[in-house]
Biopython code that builds the backbone (N, CA, C, O; Angstrom):
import numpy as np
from Bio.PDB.StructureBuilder import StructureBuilder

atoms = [
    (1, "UNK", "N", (19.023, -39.019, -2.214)),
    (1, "UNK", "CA", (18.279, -38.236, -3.186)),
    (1, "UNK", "C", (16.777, -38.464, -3.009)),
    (1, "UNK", "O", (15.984, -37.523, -3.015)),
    (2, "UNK", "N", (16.390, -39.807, -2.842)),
    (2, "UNK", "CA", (15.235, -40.172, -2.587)),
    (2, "UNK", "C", (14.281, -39.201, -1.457)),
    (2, "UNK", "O", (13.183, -38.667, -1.613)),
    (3, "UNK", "N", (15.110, -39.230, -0.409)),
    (3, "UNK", "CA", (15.034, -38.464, 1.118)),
    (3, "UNK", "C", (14.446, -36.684, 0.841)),
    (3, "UNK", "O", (13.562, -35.957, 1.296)),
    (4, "UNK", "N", (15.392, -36.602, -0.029)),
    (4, "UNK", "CA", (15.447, -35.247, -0.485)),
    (4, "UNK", "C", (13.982, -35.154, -1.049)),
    (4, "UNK", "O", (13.092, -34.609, -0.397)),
    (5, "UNK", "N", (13.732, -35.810, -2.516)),
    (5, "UNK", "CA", (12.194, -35.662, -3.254)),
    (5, "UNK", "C", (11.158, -35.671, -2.239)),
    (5, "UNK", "O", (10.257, -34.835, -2.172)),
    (6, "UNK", "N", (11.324, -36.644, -1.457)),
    (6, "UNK", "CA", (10.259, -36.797, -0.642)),
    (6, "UNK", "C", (9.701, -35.490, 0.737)),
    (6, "UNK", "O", (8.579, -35.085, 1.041)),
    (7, "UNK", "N", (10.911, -35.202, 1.214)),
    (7, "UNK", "CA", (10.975, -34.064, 2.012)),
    (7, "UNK", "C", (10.237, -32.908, 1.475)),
    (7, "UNK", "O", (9.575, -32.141, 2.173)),
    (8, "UNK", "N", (10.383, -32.822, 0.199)),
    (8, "UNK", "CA", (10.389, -31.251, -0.717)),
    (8, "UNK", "C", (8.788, -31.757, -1.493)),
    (8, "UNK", "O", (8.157, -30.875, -2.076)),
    (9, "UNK", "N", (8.235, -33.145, -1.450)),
    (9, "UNK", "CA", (6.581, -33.518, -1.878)),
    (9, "UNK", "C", (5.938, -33.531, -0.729)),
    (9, "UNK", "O", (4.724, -33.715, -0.806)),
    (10, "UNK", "N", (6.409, -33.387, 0.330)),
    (10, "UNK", "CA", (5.825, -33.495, 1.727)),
    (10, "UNK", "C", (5.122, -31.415, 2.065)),
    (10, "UNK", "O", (4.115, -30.773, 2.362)),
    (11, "UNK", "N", (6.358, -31.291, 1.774)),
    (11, "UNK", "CA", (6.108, -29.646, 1.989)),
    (11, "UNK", "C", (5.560, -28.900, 0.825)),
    (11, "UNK", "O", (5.119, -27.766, 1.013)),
    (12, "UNK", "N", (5.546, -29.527, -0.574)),
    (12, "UNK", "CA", (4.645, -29.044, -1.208)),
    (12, "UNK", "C", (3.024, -29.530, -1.217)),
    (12, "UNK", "O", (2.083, -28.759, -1.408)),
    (13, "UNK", "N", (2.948, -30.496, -1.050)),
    (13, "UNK", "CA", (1.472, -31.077, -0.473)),
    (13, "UNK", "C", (1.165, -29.888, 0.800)),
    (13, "UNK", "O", (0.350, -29.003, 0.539)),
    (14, "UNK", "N", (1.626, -29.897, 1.736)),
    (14, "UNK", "CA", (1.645, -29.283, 2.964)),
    (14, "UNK", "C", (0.793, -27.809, 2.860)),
    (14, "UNK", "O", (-0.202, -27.324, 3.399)),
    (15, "UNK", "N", (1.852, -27.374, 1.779)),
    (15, "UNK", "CA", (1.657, -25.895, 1.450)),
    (15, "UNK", "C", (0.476, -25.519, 0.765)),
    (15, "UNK", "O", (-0.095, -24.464, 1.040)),
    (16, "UNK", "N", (-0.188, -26.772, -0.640)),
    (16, "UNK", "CA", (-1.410, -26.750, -1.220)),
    (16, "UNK", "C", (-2.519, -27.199, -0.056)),
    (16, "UNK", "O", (-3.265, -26.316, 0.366)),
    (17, "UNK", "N", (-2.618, -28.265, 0.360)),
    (17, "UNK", "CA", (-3.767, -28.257, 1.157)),
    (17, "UNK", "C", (-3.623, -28.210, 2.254)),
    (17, "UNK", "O", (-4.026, -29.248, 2.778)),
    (18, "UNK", "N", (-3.103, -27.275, 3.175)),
    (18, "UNK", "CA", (-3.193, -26.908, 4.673)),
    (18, "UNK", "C", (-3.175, -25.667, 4.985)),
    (18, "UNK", "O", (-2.237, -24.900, 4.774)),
    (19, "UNK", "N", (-4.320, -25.377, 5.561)),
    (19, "UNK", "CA", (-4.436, -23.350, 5.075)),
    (19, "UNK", "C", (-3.578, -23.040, 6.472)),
    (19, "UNK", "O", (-3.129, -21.898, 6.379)),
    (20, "UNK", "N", (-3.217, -23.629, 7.666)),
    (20, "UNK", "CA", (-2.880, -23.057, 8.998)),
    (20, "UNK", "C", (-1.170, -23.176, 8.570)),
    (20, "UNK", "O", (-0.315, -22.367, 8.931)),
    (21, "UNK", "N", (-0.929, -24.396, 7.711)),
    (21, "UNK", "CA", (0.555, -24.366, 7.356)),
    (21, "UNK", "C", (0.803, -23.590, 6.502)),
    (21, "UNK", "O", (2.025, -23.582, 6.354)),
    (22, "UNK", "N", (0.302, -22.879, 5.802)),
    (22, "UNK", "CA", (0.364, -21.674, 4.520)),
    (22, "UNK", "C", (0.458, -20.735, 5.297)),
    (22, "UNK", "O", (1.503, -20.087, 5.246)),
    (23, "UNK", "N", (-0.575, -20.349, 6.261)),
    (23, "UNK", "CA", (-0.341, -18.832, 6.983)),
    (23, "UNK", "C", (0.949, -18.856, 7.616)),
    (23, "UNK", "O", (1.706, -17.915, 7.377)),
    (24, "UNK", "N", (1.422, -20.018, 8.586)),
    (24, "UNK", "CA", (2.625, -20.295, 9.096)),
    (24, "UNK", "C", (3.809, -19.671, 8.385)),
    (24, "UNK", "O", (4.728, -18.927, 8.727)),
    (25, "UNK", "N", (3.403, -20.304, 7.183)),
    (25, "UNK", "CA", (5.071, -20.268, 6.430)),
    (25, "UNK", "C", (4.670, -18.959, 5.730)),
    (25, "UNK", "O", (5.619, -18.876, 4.949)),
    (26, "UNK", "N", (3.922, -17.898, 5.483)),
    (26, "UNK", "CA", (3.618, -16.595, 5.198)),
    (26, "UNK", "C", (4.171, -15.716, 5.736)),
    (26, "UNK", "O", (4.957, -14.843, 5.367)),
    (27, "UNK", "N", (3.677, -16.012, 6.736)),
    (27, "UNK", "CA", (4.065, -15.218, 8.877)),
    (27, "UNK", "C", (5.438, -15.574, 8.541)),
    (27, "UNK", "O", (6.168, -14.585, 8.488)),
    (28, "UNK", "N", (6.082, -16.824, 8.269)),
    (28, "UNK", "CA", (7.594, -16.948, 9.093)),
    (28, "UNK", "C", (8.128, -16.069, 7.404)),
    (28, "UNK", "O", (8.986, -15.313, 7.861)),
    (29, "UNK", "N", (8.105, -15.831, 6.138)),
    (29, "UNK", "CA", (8.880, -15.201, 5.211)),
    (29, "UNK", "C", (8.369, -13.907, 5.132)),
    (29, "UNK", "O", (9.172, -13.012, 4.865)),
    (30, "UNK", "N", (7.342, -13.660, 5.289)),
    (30, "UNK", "CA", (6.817, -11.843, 4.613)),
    (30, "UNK", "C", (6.285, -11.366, 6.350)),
    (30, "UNK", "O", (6.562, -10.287, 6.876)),
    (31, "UNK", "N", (5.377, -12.628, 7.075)),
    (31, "UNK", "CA", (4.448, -11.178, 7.888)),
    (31, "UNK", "C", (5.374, -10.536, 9.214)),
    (31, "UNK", "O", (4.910, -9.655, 9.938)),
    (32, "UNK", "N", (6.761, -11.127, 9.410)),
    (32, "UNK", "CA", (7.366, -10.625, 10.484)),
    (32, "UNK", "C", (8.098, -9.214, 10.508)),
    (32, "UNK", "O", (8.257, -8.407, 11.424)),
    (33, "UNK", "N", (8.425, -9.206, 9.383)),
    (33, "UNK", "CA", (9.059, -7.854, 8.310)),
    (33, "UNK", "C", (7.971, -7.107, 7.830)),
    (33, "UNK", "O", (7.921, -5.891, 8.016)),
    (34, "UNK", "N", (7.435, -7.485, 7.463)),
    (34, "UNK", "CA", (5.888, -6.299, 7.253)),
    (34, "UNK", "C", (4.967, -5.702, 8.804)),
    (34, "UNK", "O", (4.257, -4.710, 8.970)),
    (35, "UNK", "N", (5.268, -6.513, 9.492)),
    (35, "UNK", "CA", (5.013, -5.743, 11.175)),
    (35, "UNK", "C", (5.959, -5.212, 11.239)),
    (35, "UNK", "O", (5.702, -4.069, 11.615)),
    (36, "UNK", "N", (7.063, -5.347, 11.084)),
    (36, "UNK", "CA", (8.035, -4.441, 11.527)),
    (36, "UNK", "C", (7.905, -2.973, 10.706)),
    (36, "UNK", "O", (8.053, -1.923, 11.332)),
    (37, "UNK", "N", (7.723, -2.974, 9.795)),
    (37, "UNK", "CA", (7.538, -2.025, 8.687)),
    (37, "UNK", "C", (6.459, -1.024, 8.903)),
    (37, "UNK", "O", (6.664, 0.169, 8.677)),
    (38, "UNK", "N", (5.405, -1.434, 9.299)),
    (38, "UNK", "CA", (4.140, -1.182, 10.032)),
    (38, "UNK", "C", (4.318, -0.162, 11.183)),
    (38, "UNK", "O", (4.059, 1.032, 11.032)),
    (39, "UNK", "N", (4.722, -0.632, 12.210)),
    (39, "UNK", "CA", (5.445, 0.241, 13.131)),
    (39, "UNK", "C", (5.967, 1.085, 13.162)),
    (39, "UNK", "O", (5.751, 2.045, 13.902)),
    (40, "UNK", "N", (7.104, 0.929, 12.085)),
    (40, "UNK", "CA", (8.087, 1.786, 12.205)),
    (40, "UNK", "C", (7.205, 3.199, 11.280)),
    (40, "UNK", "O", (7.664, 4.333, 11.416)),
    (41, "UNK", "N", (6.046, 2.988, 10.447)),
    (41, "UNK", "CA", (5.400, 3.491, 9.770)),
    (41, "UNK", "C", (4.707, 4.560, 10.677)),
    (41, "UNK", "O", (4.961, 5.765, 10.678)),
    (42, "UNK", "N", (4.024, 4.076, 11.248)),
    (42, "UNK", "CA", (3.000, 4.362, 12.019)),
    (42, "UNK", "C", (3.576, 5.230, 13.304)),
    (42, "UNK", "O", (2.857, 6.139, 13.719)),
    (43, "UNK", "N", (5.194, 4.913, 14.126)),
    (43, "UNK", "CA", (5.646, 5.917, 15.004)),
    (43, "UNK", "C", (6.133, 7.051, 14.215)),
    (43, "UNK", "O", (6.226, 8.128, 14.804)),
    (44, "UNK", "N", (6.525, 6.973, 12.726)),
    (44, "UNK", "CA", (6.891, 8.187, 11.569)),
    (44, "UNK", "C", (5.952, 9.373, 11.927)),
    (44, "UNK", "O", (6.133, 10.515, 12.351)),
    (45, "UNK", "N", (4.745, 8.539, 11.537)),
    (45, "UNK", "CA", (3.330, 9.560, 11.511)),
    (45, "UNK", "C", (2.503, 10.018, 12.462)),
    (45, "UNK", "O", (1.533, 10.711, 12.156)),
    (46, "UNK", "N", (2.867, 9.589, 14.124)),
    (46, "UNK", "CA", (2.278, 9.902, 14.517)),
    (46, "UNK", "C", (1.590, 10.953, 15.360)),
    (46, "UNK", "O", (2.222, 11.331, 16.346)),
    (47, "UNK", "N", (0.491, 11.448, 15.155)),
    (47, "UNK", "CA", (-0.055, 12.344, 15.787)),
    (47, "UNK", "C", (-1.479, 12.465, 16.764)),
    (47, "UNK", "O", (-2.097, 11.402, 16.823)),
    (48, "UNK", "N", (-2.103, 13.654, 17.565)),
    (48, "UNK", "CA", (-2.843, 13.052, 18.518)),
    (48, "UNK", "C", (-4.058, 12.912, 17.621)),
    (48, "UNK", "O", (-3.965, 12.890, 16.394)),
    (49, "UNK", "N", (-5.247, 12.816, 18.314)),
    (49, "UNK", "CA", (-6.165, 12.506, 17.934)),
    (49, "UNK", "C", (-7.104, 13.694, 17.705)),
    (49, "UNK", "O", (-7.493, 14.236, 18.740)),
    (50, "UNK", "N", (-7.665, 14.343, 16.224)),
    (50, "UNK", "CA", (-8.088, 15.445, 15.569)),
    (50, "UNK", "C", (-7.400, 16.435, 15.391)),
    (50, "UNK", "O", (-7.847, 17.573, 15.242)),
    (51, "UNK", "N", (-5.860, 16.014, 15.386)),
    (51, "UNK", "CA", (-5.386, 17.244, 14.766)),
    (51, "UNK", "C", (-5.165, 17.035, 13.474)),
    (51, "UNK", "O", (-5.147, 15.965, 12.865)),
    (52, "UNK", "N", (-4.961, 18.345, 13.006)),
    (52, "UNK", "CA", (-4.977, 18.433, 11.481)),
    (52, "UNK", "C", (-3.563, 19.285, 11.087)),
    (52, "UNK", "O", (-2.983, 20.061, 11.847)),
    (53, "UNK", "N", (-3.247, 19.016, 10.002)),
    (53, "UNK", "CA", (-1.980, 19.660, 9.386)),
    (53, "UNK", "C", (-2.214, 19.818, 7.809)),
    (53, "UNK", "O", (-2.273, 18.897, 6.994)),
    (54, "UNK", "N", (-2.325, 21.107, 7.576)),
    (54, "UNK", "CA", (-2.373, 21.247, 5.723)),
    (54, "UNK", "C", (-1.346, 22.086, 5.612)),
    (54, "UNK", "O", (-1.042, 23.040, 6.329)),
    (55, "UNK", "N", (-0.667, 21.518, 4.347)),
    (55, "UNK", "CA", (0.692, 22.034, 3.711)),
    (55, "UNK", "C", (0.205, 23.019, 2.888)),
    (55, "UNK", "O", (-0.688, 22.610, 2.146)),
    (56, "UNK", "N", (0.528, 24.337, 2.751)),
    (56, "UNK", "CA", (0.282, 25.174, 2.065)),
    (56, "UNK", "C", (1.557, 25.550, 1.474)),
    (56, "UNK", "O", (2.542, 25.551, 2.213)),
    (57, "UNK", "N", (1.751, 26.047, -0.431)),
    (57, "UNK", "CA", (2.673, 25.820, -0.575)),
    (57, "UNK", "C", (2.907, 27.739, -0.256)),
    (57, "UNK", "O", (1.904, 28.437, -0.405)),
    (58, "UNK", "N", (4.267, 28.435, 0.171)),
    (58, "UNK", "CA", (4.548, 29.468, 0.465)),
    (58, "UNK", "C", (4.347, 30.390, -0.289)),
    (58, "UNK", "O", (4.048, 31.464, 0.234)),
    (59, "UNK", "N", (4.438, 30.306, -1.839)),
    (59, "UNK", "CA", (4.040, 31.573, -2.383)),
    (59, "UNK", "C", (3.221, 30.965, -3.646)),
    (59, "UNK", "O", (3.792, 29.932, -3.996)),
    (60, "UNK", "N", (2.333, 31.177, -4.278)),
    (60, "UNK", "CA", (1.491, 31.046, -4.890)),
    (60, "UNK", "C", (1.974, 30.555, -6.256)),
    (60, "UNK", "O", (2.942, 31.257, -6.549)),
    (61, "UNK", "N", (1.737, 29.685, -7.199)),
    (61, "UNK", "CA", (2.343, 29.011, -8.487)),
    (61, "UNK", "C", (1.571, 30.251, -9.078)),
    (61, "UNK", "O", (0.459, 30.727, -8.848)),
    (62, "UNK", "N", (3.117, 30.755, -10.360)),
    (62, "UNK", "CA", (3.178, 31.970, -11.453)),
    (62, "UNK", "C", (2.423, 31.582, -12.310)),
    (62, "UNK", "O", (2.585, 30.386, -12.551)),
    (63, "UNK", "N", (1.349, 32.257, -13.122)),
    (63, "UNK", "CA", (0.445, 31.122, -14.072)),
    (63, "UNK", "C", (0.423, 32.671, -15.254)),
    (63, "UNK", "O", (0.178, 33.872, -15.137)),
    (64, "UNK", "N", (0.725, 31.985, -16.048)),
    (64, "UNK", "CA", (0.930, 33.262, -17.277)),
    (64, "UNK", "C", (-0.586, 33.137, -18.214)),
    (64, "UNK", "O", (-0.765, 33.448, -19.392)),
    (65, "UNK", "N", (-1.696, 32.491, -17.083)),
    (65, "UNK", "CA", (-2.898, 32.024, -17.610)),
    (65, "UNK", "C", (-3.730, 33.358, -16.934)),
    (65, "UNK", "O", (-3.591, 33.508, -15.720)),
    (66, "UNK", "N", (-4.761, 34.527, -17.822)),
    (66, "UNK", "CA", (-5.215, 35.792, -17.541)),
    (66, "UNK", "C", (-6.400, 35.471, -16.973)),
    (66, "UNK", "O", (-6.888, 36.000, -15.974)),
    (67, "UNK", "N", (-6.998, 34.322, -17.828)),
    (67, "UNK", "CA", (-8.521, 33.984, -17.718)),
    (67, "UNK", "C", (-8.765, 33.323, -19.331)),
    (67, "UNK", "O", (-7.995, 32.804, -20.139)),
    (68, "UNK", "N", (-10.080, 33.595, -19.342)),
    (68, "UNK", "CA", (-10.277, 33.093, -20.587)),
    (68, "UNK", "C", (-11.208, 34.244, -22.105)),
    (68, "UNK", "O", (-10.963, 35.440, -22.261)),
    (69, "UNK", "N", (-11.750, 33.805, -22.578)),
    (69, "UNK", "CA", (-12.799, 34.414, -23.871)),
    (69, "UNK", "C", (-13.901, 33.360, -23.189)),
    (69, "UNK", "O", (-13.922, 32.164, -22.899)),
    (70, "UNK", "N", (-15.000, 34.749, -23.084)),
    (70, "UNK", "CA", (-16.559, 34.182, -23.158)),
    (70, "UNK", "C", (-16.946, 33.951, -24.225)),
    (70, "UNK", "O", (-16.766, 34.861, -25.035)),
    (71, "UNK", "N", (-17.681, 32.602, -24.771)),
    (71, "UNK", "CA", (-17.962, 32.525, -25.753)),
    (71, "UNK", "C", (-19.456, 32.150, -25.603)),
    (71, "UNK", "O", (-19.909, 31.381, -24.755)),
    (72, "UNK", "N", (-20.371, 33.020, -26.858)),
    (72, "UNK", "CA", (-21.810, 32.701, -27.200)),
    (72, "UNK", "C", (-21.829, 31.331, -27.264)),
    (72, "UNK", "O", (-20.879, 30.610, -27.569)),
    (73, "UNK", "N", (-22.896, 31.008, -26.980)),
    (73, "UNK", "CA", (-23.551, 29.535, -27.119)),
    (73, "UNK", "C", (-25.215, 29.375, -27.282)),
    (73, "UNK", "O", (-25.903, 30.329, -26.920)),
    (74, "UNK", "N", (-25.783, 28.333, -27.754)),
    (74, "UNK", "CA", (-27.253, 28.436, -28.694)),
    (74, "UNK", "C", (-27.463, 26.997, -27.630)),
    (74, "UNK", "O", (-26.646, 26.135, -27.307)),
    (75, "UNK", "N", (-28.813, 27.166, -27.295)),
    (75, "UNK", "CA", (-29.339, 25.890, -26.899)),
    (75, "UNK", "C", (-29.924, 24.805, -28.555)),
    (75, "UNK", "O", (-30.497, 25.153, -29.588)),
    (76, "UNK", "N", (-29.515, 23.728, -28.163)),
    (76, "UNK", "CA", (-30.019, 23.266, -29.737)),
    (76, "UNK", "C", (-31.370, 21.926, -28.879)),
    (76, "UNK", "O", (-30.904, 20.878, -28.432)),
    (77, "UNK", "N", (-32.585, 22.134, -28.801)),
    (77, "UNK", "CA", (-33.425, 21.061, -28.352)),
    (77, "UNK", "C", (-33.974, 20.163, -29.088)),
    (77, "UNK", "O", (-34.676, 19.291, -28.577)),
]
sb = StructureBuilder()
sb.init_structure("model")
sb.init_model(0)
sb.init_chain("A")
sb.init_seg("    ")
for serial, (resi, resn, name, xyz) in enumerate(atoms, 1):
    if name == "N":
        sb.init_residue(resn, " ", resi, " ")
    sb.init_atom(name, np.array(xyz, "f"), 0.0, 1.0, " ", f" {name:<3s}", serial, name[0])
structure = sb.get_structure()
């Protein structure tokens, strides 16, 4: 049991003050899967260089909106 506490105060010390062992153990739980993710992101989207693509939607949204009422207005200085 002893073996155990000590193992698990070793690696929490480790983890507070050692910034190269923090990135380590970062890299080995989140950053290997987040490159992967990355990639797979990035061959989804890819296209050459200055092209452009705008989605236009096919027929125009129905708007039961005519316009509006002009209304008078007073400058007040």
């Amino acid at each position: 049991m002893k073996i155990i506490f000590n193992i698990a105060l070793i690696l929490i010390a480790l983890t507070v003050f050692v910034p190269p062992f923090r990135r380590f153990l970062f890299w080995l739980l989140v950053g290997r899967q987040l490159v992967k993710e990355q990639k797979k992101a990035n061959q989804a989207t890819k296209r050459n260089e200055g092209e452009m693509r705008v989605e236009t939607p096919k027929t125009p949204p129905k708007s039961r909106f005519d316009g509006g009422d002009f209304v008078d207005y007073e400058e007040i200085k």
